[in-house]
C-alpha positions in Angstrom: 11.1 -9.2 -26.6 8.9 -12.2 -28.2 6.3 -13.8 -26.8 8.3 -16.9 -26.8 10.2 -15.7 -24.1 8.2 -13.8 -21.7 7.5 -16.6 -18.8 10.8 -16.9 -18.2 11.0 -13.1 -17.9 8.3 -13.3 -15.9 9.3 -15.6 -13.2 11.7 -12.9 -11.8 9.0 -11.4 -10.6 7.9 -12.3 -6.5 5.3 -15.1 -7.1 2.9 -12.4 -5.3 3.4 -9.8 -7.6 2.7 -12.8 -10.7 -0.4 -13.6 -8.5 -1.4 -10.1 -8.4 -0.7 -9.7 -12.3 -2.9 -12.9 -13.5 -5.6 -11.6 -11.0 -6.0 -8.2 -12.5 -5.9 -10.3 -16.1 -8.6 -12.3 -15.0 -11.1 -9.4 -14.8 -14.4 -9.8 -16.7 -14.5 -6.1 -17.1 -12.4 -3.2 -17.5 -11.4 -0.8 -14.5 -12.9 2.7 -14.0 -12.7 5.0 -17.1 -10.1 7.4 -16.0 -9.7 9.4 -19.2 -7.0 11.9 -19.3 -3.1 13.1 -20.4 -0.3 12.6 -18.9 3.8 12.8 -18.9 6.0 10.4 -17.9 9.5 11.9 -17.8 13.5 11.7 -16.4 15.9 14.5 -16.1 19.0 13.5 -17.6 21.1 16.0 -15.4 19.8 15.0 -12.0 18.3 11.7 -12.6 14.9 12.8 -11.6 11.5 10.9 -12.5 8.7 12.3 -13.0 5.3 11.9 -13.8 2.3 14.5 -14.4 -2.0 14.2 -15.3 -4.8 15.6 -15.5 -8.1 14.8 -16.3 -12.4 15.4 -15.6 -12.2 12.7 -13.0 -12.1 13.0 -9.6 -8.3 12.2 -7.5 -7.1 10.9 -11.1 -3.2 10.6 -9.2 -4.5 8.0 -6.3 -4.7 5.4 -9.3 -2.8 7.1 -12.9 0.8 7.9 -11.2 3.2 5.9 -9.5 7.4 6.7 -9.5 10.1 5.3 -7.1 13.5 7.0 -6.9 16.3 5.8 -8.9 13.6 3.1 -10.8 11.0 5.0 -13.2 7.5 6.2 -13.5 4.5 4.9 -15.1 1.2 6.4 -15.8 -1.5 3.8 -16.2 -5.0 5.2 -17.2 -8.1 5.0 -20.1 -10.0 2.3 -18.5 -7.5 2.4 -15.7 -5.2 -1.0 -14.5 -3.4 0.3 -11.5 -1.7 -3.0 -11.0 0.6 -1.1 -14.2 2.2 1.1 -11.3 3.3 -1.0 -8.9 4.3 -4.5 -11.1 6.2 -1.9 -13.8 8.1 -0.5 -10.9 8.7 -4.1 -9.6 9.7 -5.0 -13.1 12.0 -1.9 -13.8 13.3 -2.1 -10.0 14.5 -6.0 -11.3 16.7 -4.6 -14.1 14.3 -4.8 -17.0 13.8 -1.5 -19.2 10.7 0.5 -19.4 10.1 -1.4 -22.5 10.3 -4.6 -21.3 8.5 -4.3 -18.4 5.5 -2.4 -20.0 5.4 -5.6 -22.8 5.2 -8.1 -19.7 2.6 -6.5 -18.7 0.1 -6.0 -21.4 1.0 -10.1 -22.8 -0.6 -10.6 -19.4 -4.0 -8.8 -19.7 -6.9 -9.3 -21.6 -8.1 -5.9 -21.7 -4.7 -4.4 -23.7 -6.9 -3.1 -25.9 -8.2 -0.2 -23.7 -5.8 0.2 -21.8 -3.4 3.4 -22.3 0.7 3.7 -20.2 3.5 5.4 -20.5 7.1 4.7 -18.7 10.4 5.7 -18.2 12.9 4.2 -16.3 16.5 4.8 -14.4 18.3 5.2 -17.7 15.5 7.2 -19.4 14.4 4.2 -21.5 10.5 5.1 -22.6 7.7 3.1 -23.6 4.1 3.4 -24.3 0.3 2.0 -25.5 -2.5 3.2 -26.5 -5.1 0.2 -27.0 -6.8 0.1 -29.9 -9.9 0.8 -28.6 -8.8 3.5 -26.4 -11.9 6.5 -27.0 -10.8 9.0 -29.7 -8.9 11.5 -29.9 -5.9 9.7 -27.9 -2.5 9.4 -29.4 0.4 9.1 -27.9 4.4 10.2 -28.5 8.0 10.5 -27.1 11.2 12.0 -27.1 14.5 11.9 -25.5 13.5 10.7 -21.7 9.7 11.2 -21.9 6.6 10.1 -23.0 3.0 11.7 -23.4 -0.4 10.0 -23.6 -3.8 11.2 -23.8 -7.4 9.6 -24.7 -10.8 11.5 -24.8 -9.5 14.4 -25.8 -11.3 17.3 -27.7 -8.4 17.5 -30.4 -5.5 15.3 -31.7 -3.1 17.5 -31.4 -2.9 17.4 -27.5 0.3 15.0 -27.4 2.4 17.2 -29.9 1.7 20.7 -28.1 2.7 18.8 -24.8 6.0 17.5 -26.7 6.6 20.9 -27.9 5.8 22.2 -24.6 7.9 19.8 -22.4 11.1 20.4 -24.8 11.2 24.0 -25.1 10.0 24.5 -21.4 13.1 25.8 -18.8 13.6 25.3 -15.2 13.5 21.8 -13.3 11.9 18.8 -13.7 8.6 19.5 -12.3 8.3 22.9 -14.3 8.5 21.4 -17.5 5.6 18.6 -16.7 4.1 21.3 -15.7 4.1 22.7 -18.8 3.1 19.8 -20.8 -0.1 19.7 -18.9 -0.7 23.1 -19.8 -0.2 22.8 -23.2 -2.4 20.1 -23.7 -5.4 22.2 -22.1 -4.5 25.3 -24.1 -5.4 22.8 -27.3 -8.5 21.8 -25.5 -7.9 19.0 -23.5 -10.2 16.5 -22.0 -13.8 17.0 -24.1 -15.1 16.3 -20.7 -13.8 19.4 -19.0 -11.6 19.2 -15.8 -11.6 18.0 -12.4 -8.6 17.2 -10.9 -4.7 17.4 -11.3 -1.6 15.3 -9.9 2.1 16.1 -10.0 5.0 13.6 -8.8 8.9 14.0 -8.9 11.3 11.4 -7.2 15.0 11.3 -7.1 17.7 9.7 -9.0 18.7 7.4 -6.1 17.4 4.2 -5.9 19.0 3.4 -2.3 16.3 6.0 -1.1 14.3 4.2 1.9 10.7 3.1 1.1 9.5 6.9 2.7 11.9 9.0 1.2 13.4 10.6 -2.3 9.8 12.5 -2.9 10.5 16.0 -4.2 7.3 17.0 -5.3 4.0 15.0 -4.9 1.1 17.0 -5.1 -2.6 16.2 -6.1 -5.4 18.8 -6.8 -8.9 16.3 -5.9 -11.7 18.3 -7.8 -11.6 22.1 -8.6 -13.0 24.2 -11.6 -9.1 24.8 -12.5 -6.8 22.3 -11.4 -4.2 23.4 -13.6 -4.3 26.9 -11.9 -4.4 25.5 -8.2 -1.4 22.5 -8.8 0.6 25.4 -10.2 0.3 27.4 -6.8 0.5 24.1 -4.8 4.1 23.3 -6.5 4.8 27.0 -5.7 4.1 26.7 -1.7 5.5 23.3 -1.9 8.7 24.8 -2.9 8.7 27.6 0.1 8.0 24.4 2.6 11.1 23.0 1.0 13.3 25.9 1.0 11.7 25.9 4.9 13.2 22.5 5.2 16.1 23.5 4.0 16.9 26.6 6.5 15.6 23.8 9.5 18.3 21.8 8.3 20.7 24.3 8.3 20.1 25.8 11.9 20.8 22.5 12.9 24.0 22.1 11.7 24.8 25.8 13.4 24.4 27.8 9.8 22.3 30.7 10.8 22.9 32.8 7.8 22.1 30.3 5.3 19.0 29.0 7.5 17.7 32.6 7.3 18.4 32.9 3.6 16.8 29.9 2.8 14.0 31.1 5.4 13.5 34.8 3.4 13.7 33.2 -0.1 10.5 30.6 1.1 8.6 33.5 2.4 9.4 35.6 -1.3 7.6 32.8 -3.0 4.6 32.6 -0.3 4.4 36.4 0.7 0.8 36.0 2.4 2.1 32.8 4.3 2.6 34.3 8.3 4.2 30.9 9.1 7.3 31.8 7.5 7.9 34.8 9.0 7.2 33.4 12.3 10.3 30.9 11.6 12.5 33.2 10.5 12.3 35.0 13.4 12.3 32.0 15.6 15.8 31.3 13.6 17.5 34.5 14.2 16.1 35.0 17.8 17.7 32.0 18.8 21.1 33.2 17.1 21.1 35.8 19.5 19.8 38.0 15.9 17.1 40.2 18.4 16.9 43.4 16.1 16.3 41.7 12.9 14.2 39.0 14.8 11.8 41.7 16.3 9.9 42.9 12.8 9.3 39.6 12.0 7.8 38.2 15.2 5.7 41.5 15.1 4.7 41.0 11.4 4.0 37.4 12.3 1.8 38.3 15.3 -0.2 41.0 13.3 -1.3 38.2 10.4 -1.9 35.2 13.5 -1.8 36.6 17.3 -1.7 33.0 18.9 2.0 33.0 17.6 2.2 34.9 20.7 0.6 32.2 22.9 3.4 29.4 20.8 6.5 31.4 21.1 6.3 30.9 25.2 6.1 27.2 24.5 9.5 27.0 22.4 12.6 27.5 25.1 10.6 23.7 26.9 11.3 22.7 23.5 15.0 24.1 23.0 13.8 26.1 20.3 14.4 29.7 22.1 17.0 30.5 25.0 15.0 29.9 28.2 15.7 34.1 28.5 12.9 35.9 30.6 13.8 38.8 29.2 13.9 37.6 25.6 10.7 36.6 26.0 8.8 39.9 27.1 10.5 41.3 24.4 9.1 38.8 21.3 5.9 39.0 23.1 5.7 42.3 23.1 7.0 42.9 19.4 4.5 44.9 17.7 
């Protein structure tokens, strides 16, 4: 795309979100320094989008990542635009690639030059830039359905281990960002240190209402090792899911796949009583008693005011309003 030609790309766009675009171009100064790496990525199989950072700044996901289902995923940070998110998803969500839309954006701001983005969109299109005075080391570099990006690191060579990483990595989408990001801190990372951590996957399905088609969206604020603590997060965020899941399946009268769902969630989170309460809830209400009973009593052990709660549930159609049944979860032990 020439510069020729970009105003009548451009007048696609909602005349808010060109308003909002010449605003942010107007700046006199840069945005906050958010110096990091990221991934910005799509699963070919699924049609997933993802995007992953880390960085020594505090929250770096409220402003670096934005994805919508079925669109793409940018990551906008150096001395941080977030008006990148939000008009590149506009852009991609009007048909235009990740290239496209990212070229539309930087013709229309001053500050190009420190600005560093990476995007993918709905047909796993990338694109990126690294502004030329972005602080050294940054680099960036992509591959089939991904991009990485880092500036203010303490080596060059974050952006190929995170390539390396990110290709040869197995599982689902959000395991392999997760892997990129660990690469990059095994070759140093930031030469600030680290702070915080963010993590978001959205489906392939772009008919997805404004509130849904988040699989994983996880942030770490500010802790000594945010890799360590978004790694667990994604872990318990996969139990809720498989939680979800066996909620799901109760109601549609599948007991034996609500509690298999139910077991495999508390597997991941062994230490998580909530789980177990569930469970037990589920197979209780199946008219399961025996294999309820451990549970409850495990459950009441780790927490006793599940006691007080499971009185509360046949008001709420969650138990069988059973006297009987009742003294005997209570009294599980």
């Amino acid at each position: 795309m020439t510069k020729k030609n970009l105003p009548m790309f451009l007048c696609c766009l909602p005349l808010l979100a060109i308003s909002f675009a010449a605003a942010g171009a107007q700046k006199s100064e840069p945005r906050r320094p958010v110096h990091t790496y990221s991934i910005v990525a799509r699963d070919a199989e699924t049609g997933e989008l993802g995007v992953a950072v880390q960085s020594h700044w505090f929250s770096v996901g409220s402003g670096v990542l934005w994805a919508e289902p079925g669109i793409g995923a940018v990551a906008t940070q150096s001395f941080l635009e977030p008006s990148y998110g939000p008009l590149g998803l506009a852009l991609m969500r009007a048909g235009k690639s990740a290239e496209q839309s990212l070229d539309a954006l930087l013709a229309a701001d001053e500050h190009a030059d420190v600005r560093q983005v990476g995007m993918v969109d709905a047909e796993g299109t990338v694109a990126n830039h690294t502004g030329r005075n972005a602080i050294i080391e940054h680099c960036d570099a992509s591959g089939t359905g991904y991009t990485v990006q880092a500036n203010l690191m303490w080596k060059p060579t974050v952006c190929s281990a995170m390539q390396s990483a990110y290709e040869r990595a197995e599982g689902d989408l959000a395991d392999r960002l997760m892997a990129a990001l660990e690469a990059a801190q095994g070759e140093g990372g930031d030469i600030r240190g680290r702070q915080s951590a963010a993590l978001l996957v959205v489906g392939g399905d772009a008919s997805e209402p404004a509130w849904g088609g988040r699989i994983v969206d996880l942030r770490v604020e500010d802790h000594a090792e945010p890799l360590v603590e978004l790694r667990r997060l994604l872990t318990v965020a996969r139990a809720y899911r498989l939680m979800n899941e066996g909620d799901e399946h109760m109601t549609n009268g599948n007991v034996e796949k609500a509690s298999a769902a139910y077991s495999a969630a508390a597997k991941l989170v062994p230490d998580n009583h909530e789980t177990l309460f569930w469970h037990a809830v589920t197979l209780a209400s199946a008219g399961r008693e025996d294999e309820a009973m451990p549970l409850f009593a495990e459950a009441f052990r780790r927490w006793p005011l599940w006691r007080d709660l499971v009185e509360r549930l046949p008001a709420s159609g969650l138990l069988p309003d059973d006297p009987a049944l009742m003294r005997r979860i209570v009294a599980a032990h």
